[in-house]
C-alpha positions as a Markdown table, in Angstrom:
| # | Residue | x | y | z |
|---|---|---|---|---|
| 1 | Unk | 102.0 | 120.7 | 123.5 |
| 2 | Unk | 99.6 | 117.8 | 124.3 |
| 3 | Unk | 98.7 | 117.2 | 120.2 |
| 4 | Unk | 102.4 | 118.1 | 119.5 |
| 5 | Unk | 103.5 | 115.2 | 121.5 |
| 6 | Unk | 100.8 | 112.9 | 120.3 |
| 7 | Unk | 101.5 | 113.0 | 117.2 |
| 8 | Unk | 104.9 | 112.5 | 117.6 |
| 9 | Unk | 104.2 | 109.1 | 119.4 |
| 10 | Unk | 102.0 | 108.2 | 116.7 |
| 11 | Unk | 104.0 | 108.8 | 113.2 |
| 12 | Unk | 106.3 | 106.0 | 114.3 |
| 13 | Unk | 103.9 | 103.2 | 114.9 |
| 14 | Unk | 101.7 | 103.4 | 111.7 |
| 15 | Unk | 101.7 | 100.0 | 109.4 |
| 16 | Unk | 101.8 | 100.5 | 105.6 |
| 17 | Unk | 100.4 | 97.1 | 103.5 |
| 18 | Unk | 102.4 | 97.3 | 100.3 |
| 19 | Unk | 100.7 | 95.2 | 97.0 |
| 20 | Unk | 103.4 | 93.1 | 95.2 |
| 21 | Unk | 102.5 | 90.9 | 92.2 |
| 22 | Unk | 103.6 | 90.1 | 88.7 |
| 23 | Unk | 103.8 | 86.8 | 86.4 |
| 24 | Unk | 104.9 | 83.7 | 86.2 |
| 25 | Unk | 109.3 | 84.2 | 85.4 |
| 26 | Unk | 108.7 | 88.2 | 85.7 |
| 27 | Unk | 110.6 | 88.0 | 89.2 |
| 28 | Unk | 108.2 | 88.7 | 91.6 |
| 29 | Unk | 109.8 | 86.0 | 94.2 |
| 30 | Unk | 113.4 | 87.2 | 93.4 |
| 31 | Unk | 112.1 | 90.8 | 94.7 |
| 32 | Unk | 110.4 | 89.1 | 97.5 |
| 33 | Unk | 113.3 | 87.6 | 98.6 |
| 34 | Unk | 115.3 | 90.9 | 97.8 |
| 35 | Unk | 112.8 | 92.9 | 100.4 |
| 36 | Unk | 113.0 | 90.4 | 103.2 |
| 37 | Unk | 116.8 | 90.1 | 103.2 |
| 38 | Unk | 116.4 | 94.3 | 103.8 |
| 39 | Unk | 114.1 | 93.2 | 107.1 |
| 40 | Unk | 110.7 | 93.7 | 105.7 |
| 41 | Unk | 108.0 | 91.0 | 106.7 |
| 42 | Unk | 106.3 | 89.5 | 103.5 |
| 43 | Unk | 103.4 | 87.5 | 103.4 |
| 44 | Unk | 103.5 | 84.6 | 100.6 |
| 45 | Unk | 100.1 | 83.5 | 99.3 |
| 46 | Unk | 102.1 | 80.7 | 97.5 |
| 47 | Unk | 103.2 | 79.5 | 101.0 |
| 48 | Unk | 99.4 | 80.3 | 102.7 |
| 49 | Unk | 98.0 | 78.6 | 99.7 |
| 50 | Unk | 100.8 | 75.1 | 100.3 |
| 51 | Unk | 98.9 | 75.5 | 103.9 |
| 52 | Unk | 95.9 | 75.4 | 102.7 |
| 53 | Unk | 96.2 | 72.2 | 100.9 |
| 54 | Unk | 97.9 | 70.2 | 103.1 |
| 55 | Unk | 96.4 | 66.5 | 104.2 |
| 56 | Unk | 93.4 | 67.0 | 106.0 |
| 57 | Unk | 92.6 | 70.6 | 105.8 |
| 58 | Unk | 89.3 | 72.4 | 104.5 |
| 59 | Unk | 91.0 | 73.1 | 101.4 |
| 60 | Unk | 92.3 | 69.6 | 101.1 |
| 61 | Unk | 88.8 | 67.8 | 101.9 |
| 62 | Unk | 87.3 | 70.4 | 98.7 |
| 63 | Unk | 89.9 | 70.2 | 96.1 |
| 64 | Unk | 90.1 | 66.2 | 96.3 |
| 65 | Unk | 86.5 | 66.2 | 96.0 |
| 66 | Unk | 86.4 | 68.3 | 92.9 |
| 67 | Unk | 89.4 | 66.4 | 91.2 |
| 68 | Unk | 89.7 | 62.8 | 92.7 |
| 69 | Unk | 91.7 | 61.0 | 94.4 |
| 70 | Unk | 94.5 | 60.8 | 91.3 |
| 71 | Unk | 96.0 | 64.2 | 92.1 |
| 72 | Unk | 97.0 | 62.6 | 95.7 |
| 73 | Unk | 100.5 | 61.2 | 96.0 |
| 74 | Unk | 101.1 | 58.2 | 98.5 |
| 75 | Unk | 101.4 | 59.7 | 101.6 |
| 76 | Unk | 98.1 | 61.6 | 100.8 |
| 77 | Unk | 99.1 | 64.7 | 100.3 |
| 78 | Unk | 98.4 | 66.8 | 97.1 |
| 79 | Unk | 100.9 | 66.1 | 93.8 |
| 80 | Unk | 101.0 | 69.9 | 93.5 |
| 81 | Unk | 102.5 | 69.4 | 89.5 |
| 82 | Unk | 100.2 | 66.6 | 88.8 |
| 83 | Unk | 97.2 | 69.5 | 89.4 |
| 84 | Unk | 99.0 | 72.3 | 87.9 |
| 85 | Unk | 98.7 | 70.2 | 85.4 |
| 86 | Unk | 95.0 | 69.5 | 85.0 |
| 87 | Unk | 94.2 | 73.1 | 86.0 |
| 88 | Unk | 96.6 | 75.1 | 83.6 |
| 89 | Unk | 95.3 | 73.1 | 80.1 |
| 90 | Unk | 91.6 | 73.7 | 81.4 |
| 91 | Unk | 90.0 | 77.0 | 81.9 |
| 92 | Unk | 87.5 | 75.3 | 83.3 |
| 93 | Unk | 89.0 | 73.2 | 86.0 |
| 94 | Unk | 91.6 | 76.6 | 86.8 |
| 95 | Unk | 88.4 | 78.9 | 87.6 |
| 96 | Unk | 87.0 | 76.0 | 89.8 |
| 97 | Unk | 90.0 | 75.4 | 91.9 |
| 98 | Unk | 90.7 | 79.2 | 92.2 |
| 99 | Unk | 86.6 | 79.1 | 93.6 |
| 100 | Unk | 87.6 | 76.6 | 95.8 |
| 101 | Unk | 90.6 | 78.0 | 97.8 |
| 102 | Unk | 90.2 | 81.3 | 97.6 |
| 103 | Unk | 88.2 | 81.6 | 100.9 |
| 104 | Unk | 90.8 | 79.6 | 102.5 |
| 105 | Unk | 93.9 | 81.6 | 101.4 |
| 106 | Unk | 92.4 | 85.1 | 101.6 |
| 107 | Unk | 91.5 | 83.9 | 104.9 |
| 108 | Unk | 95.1 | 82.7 | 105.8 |
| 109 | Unk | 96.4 | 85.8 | 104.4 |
| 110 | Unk | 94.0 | 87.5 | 106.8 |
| 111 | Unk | 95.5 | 85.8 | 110.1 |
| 112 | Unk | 98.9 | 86.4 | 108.6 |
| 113 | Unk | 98.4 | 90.0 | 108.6 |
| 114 | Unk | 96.4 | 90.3 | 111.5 |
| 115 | Unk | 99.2 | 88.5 | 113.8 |
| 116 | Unk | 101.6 | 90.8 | 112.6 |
| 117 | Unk | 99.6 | 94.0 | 112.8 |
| 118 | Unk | 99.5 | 92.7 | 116.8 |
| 119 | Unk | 102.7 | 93.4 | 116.8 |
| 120 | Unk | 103.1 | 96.8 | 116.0 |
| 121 | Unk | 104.6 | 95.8 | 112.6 |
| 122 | Unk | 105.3 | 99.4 | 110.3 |
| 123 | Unk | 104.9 | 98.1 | 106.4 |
| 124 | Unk | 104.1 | 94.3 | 105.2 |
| 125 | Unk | 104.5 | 93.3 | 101.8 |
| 126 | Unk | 101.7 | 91.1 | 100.3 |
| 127 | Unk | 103.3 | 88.7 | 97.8 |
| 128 | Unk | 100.3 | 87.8 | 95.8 |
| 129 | Unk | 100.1 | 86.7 | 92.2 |
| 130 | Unk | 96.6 | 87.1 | 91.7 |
| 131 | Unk | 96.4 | 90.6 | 93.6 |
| 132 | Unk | 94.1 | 91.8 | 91.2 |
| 133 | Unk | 92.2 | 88.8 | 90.4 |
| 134 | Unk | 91.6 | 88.4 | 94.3 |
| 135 | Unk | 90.4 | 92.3 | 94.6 |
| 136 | Unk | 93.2 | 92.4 | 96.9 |
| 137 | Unk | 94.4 | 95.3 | 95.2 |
| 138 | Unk | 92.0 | 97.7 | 97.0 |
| 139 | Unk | 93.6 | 97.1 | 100.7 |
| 140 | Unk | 97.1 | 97.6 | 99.2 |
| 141 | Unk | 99.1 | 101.0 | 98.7 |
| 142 | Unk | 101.4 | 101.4 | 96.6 |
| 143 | Unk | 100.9 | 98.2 | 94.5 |
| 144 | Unk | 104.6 | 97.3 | 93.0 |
| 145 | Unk | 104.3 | 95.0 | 89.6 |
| 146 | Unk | 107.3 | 93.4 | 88.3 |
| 147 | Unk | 107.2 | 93.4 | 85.4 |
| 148 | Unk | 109.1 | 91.6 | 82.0 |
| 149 | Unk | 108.4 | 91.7 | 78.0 |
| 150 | Unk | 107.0 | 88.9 | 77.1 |
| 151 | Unk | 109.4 | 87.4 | 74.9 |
| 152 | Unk | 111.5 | 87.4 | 78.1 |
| 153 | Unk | 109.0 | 85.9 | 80.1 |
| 154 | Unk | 108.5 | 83.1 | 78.0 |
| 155 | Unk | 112.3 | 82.6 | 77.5 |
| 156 | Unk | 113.0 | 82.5 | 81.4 |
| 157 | Unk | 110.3 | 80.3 | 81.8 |
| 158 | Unk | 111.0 | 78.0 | 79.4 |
| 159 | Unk | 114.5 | 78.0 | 80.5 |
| 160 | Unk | 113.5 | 77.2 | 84.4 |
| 161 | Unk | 110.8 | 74.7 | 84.1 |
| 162 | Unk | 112.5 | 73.1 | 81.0 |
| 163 | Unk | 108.8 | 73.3 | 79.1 |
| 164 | Unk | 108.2 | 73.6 | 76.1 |
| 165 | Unk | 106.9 | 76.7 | 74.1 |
| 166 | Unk | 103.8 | 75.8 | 73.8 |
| 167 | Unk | 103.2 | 74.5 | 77.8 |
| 168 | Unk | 104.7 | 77.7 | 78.9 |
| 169 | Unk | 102.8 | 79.8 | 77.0 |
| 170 | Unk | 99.9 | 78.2 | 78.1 |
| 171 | Unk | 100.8 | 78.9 | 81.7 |
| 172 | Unk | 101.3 | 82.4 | 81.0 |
| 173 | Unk | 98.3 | 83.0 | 79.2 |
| 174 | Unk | 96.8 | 81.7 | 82.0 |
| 175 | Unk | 96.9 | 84.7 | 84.1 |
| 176 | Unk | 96.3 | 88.2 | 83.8 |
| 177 | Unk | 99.0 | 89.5 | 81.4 |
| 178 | Unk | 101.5 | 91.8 | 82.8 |
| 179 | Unk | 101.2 | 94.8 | 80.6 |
| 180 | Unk | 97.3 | 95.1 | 82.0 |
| 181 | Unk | 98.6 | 94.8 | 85.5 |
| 182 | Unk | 101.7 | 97.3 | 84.7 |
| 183 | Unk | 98.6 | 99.7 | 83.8 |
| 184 | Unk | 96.7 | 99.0 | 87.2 |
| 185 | Unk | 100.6 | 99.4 | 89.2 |
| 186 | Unk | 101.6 | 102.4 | 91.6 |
| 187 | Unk | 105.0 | 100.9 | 90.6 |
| 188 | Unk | 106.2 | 98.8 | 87.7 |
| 189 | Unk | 110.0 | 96.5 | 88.7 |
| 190 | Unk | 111.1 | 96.3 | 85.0 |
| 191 | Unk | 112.8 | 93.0 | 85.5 |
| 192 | Unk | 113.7 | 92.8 | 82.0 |
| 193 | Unk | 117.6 | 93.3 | 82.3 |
| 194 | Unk | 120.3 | 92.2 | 84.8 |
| 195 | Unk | 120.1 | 91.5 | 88.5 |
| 196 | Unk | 122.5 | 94.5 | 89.0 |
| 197 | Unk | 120.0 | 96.5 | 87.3 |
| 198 | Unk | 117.3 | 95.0 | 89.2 |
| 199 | Unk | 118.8 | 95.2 | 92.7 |
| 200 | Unk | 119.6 | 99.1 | 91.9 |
| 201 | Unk | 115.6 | 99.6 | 90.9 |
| 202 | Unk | 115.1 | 97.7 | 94.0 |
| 203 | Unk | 116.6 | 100.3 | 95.7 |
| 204 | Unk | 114.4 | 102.8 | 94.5 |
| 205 | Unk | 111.2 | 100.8 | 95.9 |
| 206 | Unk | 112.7 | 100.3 | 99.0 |
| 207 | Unk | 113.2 | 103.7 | 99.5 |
| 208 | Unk | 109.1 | 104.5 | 98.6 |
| 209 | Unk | 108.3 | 101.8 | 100.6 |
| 210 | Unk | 109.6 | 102.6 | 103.5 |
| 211 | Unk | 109.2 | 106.5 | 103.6 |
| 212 | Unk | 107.0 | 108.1 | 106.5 |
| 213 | Unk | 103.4 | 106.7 | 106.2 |
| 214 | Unk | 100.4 | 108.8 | 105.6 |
| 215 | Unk | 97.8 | 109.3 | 108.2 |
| 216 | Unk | 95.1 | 106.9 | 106.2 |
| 217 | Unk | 97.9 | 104.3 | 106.3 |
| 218 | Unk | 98.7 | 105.1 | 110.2 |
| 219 | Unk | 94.5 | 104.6 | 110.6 |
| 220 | Unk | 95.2 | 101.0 | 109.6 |
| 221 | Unk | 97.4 | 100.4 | 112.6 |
| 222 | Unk | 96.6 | 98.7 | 115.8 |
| 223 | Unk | 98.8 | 101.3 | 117.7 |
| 224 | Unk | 97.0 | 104.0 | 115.7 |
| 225 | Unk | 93.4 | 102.7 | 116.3 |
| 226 | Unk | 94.0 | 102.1 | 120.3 |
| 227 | Unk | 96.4 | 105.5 | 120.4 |
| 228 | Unk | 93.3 | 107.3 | 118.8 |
| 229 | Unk | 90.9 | 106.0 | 121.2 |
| 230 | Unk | 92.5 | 106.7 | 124.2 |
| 231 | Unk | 93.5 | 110.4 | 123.0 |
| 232 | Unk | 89.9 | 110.8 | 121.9 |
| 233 | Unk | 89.0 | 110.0 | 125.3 |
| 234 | Unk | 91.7 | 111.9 | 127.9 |
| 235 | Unk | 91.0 | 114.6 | 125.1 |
| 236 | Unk | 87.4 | 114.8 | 125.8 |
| 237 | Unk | 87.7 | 114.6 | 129.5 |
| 238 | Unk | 90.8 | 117.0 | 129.5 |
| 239 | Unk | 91.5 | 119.5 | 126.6 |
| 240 | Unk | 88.0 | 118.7 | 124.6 |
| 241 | Unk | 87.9 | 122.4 | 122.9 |
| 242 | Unk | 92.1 | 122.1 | 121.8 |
| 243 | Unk | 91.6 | 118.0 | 120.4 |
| 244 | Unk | 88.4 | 119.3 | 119.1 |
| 245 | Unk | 90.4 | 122.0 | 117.0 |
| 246 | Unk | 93.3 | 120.5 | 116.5 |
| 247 | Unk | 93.4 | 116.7 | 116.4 |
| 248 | Unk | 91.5 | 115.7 | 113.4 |
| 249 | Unk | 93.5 | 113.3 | 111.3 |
């Protein structure tokens, strides 16, 4: 009765950290947006990584080191398009920026989860375009990759940034293309027909995504770290023979 009851307290207050990535125009924020209007908490590396290089930080001090004082607008702060546009037509200059804030964001992704794993949150999506890149992908389960042709990718973005064909395909081969990361995917979003049709394979996810979580998932909880230490303990001084049987996750 003791473990029966335990465990019952426990399977509700496990966290899940759910991998979301994709490419440039392949949807990845519209399916963002689609899982926070359905109340689940999403952490944005694009929004960590605006943080990050905002007047005055770490990130700030290092990138206008590396790149001068040109990609500044007047008030100080970073012309973001001005440096995507040195750092997309320069390998080079990409891999070096990408060195620089990467300690900063992963970090800042770090608090972000850790502030709401304090507060007993169940599943957080990580919206992170380079998931893989980052080796992010090893802390995340399932990893969901949305996922377009890339005839359609270039289309869309070519149609939303008003670029031309050859800028936008430099953008896109850029990063990691989206057939390898379909391969690497617990889940693949094909984004390549109508929102209708991408809200009803939303659906799906959202269902998988929010199903009972496993024990190794519940492990990663703060509720299931502190519930398992006290257990360990009042079983030990208690019941030690029936926790010892009976109580191994």
């Amino acid at each position: 009765m003791f473990i029966s009851h335990l465990h019952y307290r426990l399977i509700g207050k496990r966290m899940r950290l759910v991998g979301l990535t994709g490419g440039i125009s392949s949807g990845k924020s519209t399916v963002s947006n689609l899982f926070k209007a359905h109340g689940i908490l999403v952490v944005d590396a694009d929004v960590v990584a605006r943080d990050v290089l905002r007047k005055g930080t770490g990130g700030w001090k290092k990138v206008v080191s590396a790149f001068g004082e040109e990609i500044l607008q007047p008030d100080g702060e970073v012309d973001r398009p001005i440096l995507g546009q040195i750092v997309f037509s320069d390998p080079g200059k990409r891999q070096l920026l990408n060195r620089l804030l990467a300690p900063y964001i992963s970090s800042g992704i770090f608090w972000e989860i850790l502030k709401l794993w304090m507060k007993g949150t169940k599943v957080i999506v990580l919206d992170i375009p380079l998931l893989f890149e980052a080796k992010m992908d090893r802390w995340t389960k399932p990893i969901i990759v949305v996922w377009v042709d890339p005839g359609t990718q270039l289309q869309r973005l070519m149609a939303r940034d008003g670029s031309s064909e050859e800028d936008a395909q430099n953008r896109i081969n850029a990063q990691m293309s989206l057939d390898l990361k379909r391969r690497k995917a617990d889940i693949v979003i094909d984004n390549t027909g109508s929102l209708d049709e991408l809200n009803e394979e939303f659906q799906k996810v959202l269902c998988e995504v929010t199903k009972p979580l496993t024990w190794t998932e519940f492990g990663l909880s703060r509720q299931g770290a502190l519930s398992v230490l006290i257990s360990t303990i009042v079983g030990v001084t208690f019941c030690r023979n029936i926790f010892n049987n009976n109580s191994r996750l």
